[in-house]
LOMI-670941 format. One record per residue (C-alpha): residue in one letter; residue number from 0; z, x, y. Coordinates in pm, 1 decimal, decimal comma. Each point is the difference from the previous one (the first is absolute). Example, Ala and Ser with C-alpha at 12.3 -4.5 7.8 and 13.67 -1.06 7.14 Angstrom:
<tises>
aa;i;up;east;north
a;0;780,0;1230,0;-450,0
s;1;-66,0;137,0;344,0
</tises>
This chain:
<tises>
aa;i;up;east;north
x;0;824,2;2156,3;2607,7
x;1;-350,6;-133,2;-33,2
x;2;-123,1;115,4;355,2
x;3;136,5;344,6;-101,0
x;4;-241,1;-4,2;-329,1
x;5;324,1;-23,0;-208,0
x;6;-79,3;-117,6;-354,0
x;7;229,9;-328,9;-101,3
x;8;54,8;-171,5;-343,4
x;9;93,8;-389,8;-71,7
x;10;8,6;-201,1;-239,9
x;11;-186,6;-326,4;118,7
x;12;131,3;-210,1;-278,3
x;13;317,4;-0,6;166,8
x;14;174,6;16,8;-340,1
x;15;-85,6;30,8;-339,8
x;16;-145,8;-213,0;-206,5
x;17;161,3;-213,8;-294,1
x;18;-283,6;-110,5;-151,1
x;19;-260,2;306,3;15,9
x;20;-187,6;-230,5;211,3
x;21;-123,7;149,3;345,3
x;22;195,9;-152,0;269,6
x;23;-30,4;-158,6;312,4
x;24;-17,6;255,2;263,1
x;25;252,8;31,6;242,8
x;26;-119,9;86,5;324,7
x;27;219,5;90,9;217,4
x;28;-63,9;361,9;-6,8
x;29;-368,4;-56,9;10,2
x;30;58,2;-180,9;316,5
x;31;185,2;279,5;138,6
x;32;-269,7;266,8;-103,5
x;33;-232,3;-209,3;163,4
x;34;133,9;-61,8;311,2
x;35;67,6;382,9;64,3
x;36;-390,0;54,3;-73,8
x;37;-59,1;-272,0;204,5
x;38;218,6;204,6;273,0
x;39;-150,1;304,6;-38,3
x;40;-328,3;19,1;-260,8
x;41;-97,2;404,3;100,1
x;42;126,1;67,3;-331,3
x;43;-128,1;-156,3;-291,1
x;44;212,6;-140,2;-277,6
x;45;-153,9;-80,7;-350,0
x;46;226,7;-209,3;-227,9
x;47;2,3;167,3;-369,8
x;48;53,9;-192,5;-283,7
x;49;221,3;147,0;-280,4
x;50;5,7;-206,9;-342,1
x;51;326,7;102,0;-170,0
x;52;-15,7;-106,2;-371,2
x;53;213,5;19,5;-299,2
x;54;-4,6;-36,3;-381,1
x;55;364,8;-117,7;22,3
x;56;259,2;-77,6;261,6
x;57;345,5;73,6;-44,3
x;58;98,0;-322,4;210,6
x;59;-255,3;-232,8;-235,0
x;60;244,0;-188,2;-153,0
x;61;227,0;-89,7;338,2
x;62;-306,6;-74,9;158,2
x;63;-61,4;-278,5;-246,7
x;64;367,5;-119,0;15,5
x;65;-1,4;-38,3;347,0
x;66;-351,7;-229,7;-46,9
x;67;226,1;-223,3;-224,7
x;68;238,2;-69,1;279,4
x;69;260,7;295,9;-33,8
x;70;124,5;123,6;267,6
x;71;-104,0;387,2;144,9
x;72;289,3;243,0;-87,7
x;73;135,3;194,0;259,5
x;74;-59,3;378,2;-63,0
x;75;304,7;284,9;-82,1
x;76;35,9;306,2;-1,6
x;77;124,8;-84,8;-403,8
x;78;-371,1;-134,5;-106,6
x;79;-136,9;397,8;24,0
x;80;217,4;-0,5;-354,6
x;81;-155,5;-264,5;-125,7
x;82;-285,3;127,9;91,6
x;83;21,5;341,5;-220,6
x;84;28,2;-211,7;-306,8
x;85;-341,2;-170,3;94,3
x;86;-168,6;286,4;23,7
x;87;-16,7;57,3;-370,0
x;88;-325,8;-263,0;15,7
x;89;-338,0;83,7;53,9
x;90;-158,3;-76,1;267,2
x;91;-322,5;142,4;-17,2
x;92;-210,6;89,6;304,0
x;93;8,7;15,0;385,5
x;94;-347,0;-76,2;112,2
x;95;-90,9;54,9;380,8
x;96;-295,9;-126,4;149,5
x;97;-161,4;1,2;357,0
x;98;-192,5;-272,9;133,4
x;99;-329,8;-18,6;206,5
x;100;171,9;73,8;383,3
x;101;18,4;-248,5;292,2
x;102;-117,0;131,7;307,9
x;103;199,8;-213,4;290,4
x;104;-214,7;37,5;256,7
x;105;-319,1;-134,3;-222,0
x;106;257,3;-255,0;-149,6
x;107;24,1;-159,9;398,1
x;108;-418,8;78,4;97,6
x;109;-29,3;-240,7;-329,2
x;110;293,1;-261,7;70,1
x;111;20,3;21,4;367,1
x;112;-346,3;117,0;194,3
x;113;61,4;87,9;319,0
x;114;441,8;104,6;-38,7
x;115;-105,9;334,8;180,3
x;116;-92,2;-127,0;300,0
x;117;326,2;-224,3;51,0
x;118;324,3;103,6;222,2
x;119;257,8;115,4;-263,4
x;120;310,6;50,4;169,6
x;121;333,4;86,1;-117,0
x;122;78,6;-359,2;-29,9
x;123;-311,9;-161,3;-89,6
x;124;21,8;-193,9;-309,6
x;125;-373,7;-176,1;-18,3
x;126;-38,6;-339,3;-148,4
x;127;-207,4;137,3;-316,1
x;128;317,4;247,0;-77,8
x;129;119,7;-209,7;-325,1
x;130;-321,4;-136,8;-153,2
x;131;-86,4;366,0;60,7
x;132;258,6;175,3;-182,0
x;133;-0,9;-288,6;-255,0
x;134;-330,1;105,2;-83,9
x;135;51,7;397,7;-47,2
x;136;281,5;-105,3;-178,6
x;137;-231,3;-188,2;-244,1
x;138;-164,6;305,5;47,4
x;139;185,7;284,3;-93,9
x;140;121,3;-223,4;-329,0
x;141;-363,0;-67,4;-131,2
x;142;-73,8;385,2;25,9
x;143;330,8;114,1;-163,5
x;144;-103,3;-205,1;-287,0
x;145;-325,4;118,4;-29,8
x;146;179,8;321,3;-88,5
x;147;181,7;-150,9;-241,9
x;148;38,0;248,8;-312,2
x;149;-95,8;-192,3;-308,9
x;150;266,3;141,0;-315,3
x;151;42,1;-54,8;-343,0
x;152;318,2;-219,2;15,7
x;153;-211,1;-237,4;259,3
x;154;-280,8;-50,5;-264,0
x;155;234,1;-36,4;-260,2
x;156;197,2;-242,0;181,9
x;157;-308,6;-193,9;127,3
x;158;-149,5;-57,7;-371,0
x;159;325,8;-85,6;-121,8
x;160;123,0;-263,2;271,1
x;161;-366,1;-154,8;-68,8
x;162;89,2;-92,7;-354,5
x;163;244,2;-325,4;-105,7
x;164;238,2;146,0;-197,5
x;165;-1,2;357,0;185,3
x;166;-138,9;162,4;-325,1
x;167;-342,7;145,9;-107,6
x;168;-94,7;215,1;-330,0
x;169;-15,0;350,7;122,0
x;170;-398,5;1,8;-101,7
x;171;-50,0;-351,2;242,0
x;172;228,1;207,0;269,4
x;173;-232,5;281,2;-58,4
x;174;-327,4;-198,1;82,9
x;175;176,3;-148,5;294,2
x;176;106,5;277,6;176,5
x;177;-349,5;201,9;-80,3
x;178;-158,4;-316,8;182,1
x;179;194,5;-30,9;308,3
x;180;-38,6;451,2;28,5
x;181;-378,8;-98,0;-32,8
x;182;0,6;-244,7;245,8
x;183;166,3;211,8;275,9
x;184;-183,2;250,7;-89,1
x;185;-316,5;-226,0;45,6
x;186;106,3;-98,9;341,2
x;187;261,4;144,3;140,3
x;188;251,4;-157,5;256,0
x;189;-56,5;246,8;257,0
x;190;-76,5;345,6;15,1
x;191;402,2;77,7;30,3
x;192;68,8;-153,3;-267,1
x;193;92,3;206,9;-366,0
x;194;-64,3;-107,0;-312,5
x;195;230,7;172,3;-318,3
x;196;-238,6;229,7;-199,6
x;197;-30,3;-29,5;-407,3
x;198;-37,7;-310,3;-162,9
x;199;203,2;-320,4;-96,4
x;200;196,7;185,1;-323,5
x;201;66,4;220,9;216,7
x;202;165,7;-213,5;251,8
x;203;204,4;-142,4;-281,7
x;204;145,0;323,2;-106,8
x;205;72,1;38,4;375,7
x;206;195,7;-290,0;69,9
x;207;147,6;-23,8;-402,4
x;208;210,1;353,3;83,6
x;209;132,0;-192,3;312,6
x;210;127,2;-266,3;-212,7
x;211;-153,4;-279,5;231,3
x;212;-101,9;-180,2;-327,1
x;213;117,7;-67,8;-327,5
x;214;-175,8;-15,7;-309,5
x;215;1,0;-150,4;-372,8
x;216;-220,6;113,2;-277,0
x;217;-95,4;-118,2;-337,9
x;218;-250,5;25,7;-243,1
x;219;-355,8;-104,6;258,7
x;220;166,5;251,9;284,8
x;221;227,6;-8,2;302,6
x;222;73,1;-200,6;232,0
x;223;55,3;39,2;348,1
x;224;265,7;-235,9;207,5
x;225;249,0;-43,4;295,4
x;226;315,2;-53,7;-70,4
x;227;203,2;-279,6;257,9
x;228;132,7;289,6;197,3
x;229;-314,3;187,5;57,5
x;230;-229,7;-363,9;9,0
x;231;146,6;-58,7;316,1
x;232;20,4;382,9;155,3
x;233;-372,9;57,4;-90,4
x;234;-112,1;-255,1;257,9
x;235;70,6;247,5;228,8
x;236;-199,4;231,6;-105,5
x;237;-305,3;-184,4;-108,7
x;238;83,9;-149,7;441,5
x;239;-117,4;364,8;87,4
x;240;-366,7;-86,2;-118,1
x;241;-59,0;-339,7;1,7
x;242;-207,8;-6,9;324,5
x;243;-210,3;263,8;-159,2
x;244;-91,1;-269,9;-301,1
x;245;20,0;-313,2;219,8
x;246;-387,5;-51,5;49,7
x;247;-96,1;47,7;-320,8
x;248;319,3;-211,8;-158,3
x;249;-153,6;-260,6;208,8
x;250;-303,9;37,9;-74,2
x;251;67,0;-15,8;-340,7
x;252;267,4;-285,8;13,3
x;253;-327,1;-245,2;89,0
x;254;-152,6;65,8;-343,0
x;255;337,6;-127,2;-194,0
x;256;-126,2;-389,2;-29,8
x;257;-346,3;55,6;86,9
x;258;-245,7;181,6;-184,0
x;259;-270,2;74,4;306,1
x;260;6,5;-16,6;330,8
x;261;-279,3;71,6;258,6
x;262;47,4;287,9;214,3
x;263;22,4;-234,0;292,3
x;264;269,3;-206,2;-105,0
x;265;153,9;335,9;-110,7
x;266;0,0;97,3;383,1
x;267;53,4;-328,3;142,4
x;268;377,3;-4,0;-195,1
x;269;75,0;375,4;69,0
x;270;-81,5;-16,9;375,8
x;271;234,1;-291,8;-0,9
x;272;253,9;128,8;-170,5
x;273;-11,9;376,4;187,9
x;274;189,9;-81,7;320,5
x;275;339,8;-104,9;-222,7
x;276;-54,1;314,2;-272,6
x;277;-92,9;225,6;284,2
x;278;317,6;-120,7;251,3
x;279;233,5;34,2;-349,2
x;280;-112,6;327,1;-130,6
x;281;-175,2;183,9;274,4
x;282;-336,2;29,1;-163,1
x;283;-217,1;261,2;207,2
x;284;-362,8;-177,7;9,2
x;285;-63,0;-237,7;340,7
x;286;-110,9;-330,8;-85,5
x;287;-407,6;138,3;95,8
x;288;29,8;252,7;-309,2
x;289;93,0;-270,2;-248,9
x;290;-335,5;-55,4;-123,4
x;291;-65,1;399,7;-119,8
x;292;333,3;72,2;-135,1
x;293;-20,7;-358,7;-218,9
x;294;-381,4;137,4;-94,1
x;295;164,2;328,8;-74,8
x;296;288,4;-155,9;-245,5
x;297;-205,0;-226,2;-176,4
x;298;-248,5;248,6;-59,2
x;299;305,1;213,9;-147,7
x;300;94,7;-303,1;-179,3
x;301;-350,4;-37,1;-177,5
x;302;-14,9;373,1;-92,0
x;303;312,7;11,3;-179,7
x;304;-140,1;-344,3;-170,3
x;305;261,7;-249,2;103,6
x;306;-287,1;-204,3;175,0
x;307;-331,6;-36,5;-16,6
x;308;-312,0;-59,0;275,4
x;309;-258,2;-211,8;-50,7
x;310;-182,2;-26,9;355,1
x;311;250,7;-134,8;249,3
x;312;200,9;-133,8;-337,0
x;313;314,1;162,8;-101,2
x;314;132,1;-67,9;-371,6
x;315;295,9;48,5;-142,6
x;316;1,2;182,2;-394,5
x;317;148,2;-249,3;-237,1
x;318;352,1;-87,8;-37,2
x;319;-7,3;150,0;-343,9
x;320;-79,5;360,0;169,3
x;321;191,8;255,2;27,6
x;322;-157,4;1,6;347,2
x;323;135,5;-333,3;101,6
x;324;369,3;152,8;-100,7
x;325;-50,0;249,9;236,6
x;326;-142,3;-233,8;254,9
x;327;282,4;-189,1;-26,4
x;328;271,2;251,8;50,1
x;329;-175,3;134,1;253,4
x;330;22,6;-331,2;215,2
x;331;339,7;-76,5;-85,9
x;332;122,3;272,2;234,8
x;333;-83,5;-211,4;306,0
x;334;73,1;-328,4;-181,5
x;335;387,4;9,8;179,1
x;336;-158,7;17,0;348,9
x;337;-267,7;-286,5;-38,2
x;338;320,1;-189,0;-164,5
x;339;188,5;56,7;353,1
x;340;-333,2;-148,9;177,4
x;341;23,6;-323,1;-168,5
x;342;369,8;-58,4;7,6
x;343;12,5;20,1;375,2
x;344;-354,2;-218,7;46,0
x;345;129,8;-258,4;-285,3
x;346;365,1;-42,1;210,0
x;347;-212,6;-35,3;355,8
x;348;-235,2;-268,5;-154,6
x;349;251,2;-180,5;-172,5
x;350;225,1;-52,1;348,7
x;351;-270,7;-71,4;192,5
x;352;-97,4;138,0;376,6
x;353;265,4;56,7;210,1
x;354;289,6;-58,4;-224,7
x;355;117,0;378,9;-72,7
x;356;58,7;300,2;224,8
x;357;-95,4;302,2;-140,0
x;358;363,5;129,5;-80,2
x;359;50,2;-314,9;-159,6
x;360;-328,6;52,7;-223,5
x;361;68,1;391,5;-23,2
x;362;364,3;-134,7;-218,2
x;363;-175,0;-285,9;-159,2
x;364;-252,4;243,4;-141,5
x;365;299,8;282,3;-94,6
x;366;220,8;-311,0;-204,8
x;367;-349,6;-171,3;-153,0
x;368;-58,9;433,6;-110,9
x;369;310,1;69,3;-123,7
x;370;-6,7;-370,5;-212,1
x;371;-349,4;123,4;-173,3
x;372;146,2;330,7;-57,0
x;373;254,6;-168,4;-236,5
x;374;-228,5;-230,1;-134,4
x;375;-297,5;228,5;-91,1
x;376;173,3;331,4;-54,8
x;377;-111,8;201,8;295,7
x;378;205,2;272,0;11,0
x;379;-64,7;182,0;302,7
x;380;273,4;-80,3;310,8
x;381;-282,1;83,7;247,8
x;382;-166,0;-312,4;-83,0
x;383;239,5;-209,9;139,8
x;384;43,5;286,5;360,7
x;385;39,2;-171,8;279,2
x;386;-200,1;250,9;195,3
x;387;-288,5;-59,6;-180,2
x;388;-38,3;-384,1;67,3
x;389;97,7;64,0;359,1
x;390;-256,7;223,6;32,2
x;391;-276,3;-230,2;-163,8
x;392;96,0;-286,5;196,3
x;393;-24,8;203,3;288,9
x;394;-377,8;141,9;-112,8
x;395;-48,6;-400,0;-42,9
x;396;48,9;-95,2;388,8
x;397;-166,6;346,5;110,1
x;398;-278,1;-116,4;-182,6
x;399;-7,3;-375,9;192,9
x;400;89,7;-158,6;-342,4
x;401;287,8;-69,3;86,1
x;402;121,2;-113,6;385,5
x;403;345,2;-24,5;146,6
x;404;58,5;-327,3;216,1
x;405;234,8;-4,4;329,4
x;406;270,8;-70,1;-260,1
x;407;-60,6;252,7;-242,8
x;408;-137,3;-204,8;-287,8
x;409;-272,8;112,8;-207,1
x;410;-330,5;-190,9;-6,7
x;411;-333,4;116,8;-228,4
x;412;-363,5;61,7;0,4
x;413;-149,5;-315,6;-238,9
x;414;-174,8;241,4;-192,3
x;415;303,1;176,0;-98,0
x;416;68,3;-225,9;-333,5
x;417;-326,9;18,3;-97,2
x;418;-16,1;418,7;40,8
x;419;331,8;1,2;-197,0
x;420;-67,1;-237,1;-310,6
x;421;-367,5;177,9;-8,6
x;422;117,8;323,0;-63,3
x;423;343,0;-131,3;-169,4
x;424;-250,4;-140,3;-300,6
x;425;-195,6;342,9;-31,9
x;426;319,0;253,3;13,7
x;427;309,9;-204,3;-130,3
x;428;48,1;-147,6;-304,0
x;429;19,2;-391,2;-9,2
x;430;404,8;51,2;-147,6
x;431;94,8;156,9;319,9
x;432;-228,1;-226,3;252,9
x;433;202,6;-284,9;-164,6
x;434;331,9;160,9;35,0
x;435;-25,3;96,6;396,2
x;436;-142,0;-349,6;21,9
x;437;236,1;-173,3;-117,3
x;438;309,2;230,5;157,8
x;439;-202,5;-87,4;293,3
x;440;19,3;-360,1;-29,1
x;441;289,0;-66,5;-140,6
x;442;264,4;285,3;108,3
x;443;-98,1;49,4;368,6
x;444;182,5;-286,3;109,2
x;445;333,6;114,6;-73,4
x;446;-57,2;340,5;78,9
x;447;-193,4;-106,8;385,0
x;448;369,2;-196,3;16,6
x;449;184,0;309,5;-6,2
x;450;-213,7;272,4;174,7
x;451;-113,9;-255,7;278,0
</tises>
């Protein structure tokens, strides 16, 4: 098929997503398509991203059942029925998007200098093969989401999630949603990327007809809420776009206990930090580009007056602001990641080097997450996925943080506790630094019992 110019279509998630998160590529079909090109490169094949998004799924709701444990229903011929009754819903939009192509050929001149002049046979299978193909898978995900199509019910979701009790007067909804339109207007993801046109009321209207939120007025206006049932299905949605906001969030999250920070320290944390946020949500910018696109957002951030410059001095507006508000909500969308970072570092530290392996850590983390989710209210079933801490851990030992002995055991870098409890002071509140301590010290032992 590919020799024959034949155009072919996969989906390189392998499945679909639960969470609205971007997934882990699979990548066996990449490997295939690039071991025919390595067989035979006379014709060229370019990889196009298409970004598929939607203002509502029918299968939201399952997808969030199956995150709480319940099992995957096997399909029937009888569910088109029940289908025709669900079809009385709105569900919005269909947005389609292309991404910024991926020429294979350049993709291997980049990766692999000199692949053109090797012997590729019909059974050659060269030693660079996976990293390879792990790579384009990498890839092909960044540049799907940097077509991501940015909706109202993503926005709406985002703003909302942000707040503590999931509720915001329509006119504080209003100013959030006209900041985070100005902001990717300001600086945009990516040049594939869409933005909704019109304003924040307008985006309320939008997603109000939908009835993704509910609403209560009295005599100082309406205001906006989720209900339990949507709370939980609007994480997928506000999923979709979270790697567009990530920078920013964190950016943000560093002014929530301190009031200025230097633009170097500003750097030094976010440059740490990337790798993990970059690995997790498939953030487009190389680590080399960091230092434009942070002087891009915080430059975006002063305009819209949530910070302010002096020299190399960045300063916070007052807590009494409505600025700081908006500051605020505008970290919290990143705050559940950041949480997930210091869970897994607090468990390694507390068992010391060479006492865990990493799928013992990976269901120390998912028990310690699902025991704060309880405790603090977090409800959002992605926060305790499995996939996600996996993933991290894994971005943790690809980094040489974390190392793998003969045995398996996990031993640390020794400035791992000091990265974690410096940024754990600036992004988390001292409540939940106590709480994963303490689950950390006290709770791991039974729990190491029964996954070691």
């Amino acid at each position: 098929l590919y020799t024959k110019g034949f155009p072919v279509e996969y989906f390189v998630e392998g499945g679909r997503s639960r969470t609205g998160r971007m997934l882990q590529p699979r990548t066996g079909m990449l490997a295939i398509t690039l071991r025919s090109f390595l067989r035979s490169s006379r014709t060229p094949i370019v990889f196009v991203p298409v970004y598929i998004g939607y203002e509502r799924v029918l299968e939201g709701r399952t997808y969030l059942g199956e995150l709480r444990g319940a099992s995957k229903k096997k399909e029937s011929i009888f569910d088109i029925f029940k289908v025709l009754g669900a079809l009385k819903q709105r569900f919005g939009q269909v947005y389609v998007n292309f991404g910024e192509p991926i020429r294979l050929a350049s993709f291997l001149d980049q990766q692999q200098p000199g692949w053109r002049d090797q012997d590729h046979g019909p059974q050659y299978r060269p030693a660079w093969l996976s990293e390879t193909t792990t790579r384009l898978g990498d890839t092909v995900a960044r540049h799907l989401n940097g077509a991501a199509a940015i909706n109202p019910v993503n926005l709406v979701a985002l703003a909302l999630l942000s707040t503590s009790k999931l509720a915001l007067d329509e006119r504080a909804l209003v100013r959030v949603l006209d900041l985070y339109l100005a902001l990717m207007r300001q600086v945009p993801y990516s040049a594939h990327t869409t933005v909704p046109e019109g304003d924040g009321q307008a985006l309320i209207e939008h997603v109000r007809g939908m009835d993704l939120v509910a609403e209560q007025k009295d005599a100082l206006g309406r205001i906006l809420y989720l209900d339990e049932n949507n709370a939980v299905l609007m994480t997928y949605y506000r999923n979709n776009v979270l790697h567009i906001f990530a920078l920013p969030a964190l950016l943000a999250s560093f002014f929530l206990s301190s009031s200025r920070m230097s633009r170097a320290l500003l750097g030094q944390y976010v440059h740490a930090l990337y790798p993990y946020l970059q690995a997790e949500l498939f953030l487009r910018w190389e680590p080399k580009q960091l230092d434009e696109v942070i002087d891009l957002w915080l430059g975006a951030l002063v305009e819209q007056g949530l910070l302010r410059q002096d020299h190399d001095i960045f300063v916070r507006a007052a807590p009494s602001s409505r600025q700081f508000v908006l500051l605020t909500l505008l970290a919290r969308s990143i705050t559940q990641t950041l949480q997930r970072f210091y869970m897994a570092t607090s468990l390694l530290l507390n068992s010391g080097q060479g006492t865990l392996s990493a799928e013992a850590l990976e269901a120390l983390c998912v028990m310690m997450a699902q025991r704060l989710s309880i405790l603090h209210g977090l409800n959002a079933p992605e926060f305790f996925d499995k996939s996600l801490f996996r993933h991290f851990i894994q971005t943790l030992i690809d980094q040489g943080v974390l190392r793998e002995n003969a045995h398996g055991k996990l031993s640390y870098s020794n400035k791992l506790g000091g990265l974690a409890e410096g940024v754990a002071k600036r992004v988390l509140s001292a409540e939940l630094r106590l709480s994963i301590r303490q689950v950390a010290l006290h709770g791991d032992d039974g729990l190491a019992t029964a996954t070691l």
